[in-house]
VMD Tcl script that draws the C-alpha trace (Angstrom):
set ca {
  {23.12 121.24 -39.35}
  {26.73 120.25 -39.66}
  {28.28 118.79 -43.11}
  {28.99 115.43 -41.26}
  {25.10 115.40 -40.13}
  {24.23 116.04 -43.61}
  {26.29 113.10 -44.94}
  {25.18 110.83 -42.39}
  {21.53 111.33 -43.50}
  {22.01 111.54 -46.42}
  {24.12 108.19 -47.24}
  {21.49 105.63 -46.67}
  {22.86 104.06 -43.77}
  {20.98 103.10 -40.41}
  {22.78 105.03 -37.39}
  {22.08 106.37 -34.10}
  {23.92 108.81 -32.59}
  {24.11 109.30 -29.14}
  {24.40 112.49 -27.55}
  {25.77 111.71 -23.80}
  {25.05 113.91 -20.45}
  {28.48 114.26 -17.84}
  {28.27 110.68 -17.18}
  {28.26 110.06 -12.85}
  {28.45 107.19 -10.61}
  {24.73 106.96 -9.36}
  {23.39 104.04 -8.83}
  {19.93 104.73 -10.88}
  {18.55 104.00 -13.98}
  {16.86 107.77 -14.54}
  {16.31 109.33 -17.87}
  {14.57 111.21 -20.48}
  {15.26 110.93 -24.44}
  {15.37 113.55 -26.16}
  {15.80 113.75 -30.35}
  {17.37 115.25 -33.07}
  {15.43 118.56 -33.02}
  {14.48 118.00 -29.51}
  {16.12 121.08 -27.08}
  {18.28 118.49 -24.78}
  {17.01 117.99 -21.30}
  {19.35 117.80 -18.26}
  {23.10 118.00 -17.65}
  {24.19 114.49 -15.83}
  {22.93 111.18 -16.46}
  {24.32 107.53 -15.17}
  {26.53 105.37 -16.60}
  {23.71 102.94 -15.45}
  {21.49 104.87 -17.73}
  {23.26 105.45 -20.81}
  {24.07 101.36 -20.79}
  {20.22 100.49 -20.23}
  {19.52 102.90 -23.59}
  {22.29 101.03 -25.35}
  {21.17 98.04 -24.32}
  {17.86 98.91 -26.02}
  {19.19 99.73 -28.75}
  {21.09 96.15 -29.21}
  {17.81 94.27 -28.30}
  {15.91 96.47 -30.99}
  {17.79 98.62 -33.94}
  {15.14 100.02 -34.65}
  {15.05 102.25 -31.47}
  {16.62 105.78 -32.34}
  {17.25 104.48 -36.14}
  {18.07 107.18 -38.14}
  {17.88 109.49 -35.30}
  {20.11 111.42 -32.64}
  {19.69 110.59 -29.35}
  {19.87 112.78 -26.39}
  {19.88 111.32 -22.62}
  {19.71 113.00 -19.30}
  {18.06 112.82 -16.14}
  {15.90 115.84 -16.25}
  {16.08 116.38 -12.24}
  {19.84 117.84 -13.68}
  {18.45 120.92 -15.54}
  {19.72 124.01 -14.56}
  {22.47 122.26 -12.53}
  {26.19 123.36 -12.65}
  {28.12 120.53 -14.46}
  {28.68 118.09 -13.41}
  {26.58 116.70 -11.43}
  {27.65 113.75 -9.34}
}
mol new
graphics top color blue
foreach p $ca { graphics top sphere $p radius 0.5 }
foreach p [lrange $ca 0 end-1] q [lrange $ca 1 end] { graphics top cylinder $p $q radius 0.2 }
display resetview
């Protein structure tokens, strides 16, 4: 766990973090989460994905509070990046 992790949980504030796939141009709303601890699945995701989890996110802050998020299409595993 890096320092800045270990301040981050540690200082009583609600966060997500967002750990983002090489972002392409699909038109497709395809993904997987994964979490903190979670081994991350996939190499390439949409932009149209990552704005739908975001979007989530706004509507509800409790979705990925206090946790690190991790979003991919899983069809991308194993895949040379990136995948467009």
């Amino acid at each position: 766990m890096t320092n800045g992790r270990k301040l981050l949980e540690k200082s009583g504030l609600d966060y997500t973090t967002l750990r983002l796939p090489w972002l392409n141009d699909r038109d497709e709303v395809k993904y997987v989460i994964t979490h903190k601890n979670d081994q991350y699945n996939g190499v390439s995701g949409s932009r149209q994905s990552i704005a739908d989890v975001v979007l989530k996110i706004v509507a509800d802050p409790t979705v990925g509070s206090k946790d690190s998020l991790g979003i991919a299409d899983p069809a991308t595993q194993g895949e040379d990046r990136p995948v467009y």
